[in-house]
C-alpha positions in Angstrom: 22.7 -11.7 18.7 22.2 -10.0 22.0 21.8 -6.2 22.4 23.3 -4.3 25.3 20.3 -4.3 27.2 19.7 -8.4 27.0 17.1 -7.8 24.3 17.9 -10.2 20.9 18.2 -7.8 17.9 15.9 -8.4 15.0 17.3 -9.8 12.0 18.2 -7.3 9.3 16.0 -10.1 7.2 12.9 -9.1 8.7 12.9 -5.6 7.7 12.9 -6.2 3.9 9.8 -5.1 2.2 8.7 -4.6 -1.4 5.4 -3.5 -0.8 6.5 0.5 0.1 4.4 3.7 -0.7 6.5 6.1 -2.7 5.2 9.1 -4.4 6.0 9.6 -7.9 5.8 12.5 -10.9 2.6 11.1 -12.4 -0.4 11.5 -11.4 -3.0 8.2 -12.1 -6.0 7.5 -10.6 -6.5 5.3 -7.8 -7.3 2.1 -8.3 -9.5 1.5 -4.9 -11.2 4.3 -5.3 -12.1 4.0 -9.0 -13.2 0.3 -7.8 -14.7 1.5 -5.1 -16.4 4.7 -5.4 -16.6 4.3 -9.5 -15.0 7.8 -9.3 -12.1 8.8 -10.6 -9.0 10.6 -8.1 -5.8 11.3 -9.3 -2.8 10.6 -7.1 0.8 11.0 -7.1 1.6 7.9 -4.5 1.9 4.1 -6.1 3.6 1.2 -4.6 7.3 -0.1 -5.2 6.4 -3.6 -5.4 6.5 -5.3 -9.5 3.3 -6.6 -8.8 2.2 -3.2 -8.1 3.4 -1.4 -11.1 0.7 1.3 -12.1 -1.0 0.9 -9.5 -1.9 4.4 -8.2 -3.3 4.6 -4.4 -3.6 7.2 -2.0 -1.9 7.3 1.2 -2.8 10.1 3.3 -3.9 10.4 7.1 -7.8 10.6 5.9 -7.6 8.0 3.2 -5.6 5.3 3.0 -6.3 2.9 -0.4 -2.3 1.6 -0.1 -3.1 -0.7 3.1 -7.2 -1.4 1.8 -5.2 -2.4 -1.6 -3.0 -4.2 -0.1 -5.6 -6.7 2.3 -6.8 -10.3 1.8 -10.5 -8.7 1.7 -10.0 -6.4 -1.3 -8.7 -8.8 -3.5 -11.9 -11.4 -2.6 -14.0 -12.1 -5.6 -17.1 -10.3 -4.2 -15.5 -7.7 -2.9 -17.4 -4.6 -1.1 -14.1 -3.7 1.1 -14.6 0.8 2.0 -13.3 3.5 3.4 
């Protein structure tokens, strides 16, 4: 499908993600960082993804553990993926 400008619309299809940050009541800790850092941070934001589920991880402008969490390189078996 064209748009008015010539320009073919995206399909509505490629929009559809499970993986989406949402901020819940709990706090937990955050999984990269307790990894990571071996230090424990409680956080309110998870992701909304089944595979996710528990999986606390912050998502702020200064730390980010939702996209590190969510990289090939984190999940490596020798992993040393940080801030």
């Amino acid at each position: 499908m064209k748009s008015p400008a010539g320009k073919k619309e995206p399909d509505p299809e490629d929009f559809e993600s499970v993986h989406i940050p949402i901020f819940v009541e709990g706090k937990k800790n955050c999984v990269v960082y307790h990894k990571n850092e071996q230090m424990q941070q409680q956080v309110y934001s998870t992701c909304s993804a089944p595979s996710c589920e528990g999986k606390h991880m912050h998502v702020t402008k200064d730390r980010n553990c939702f996209q590190i969490f969510h990289s090939r390189e984190y999940h490596k078996k020798n992993n040393s993926v940080l801030y």
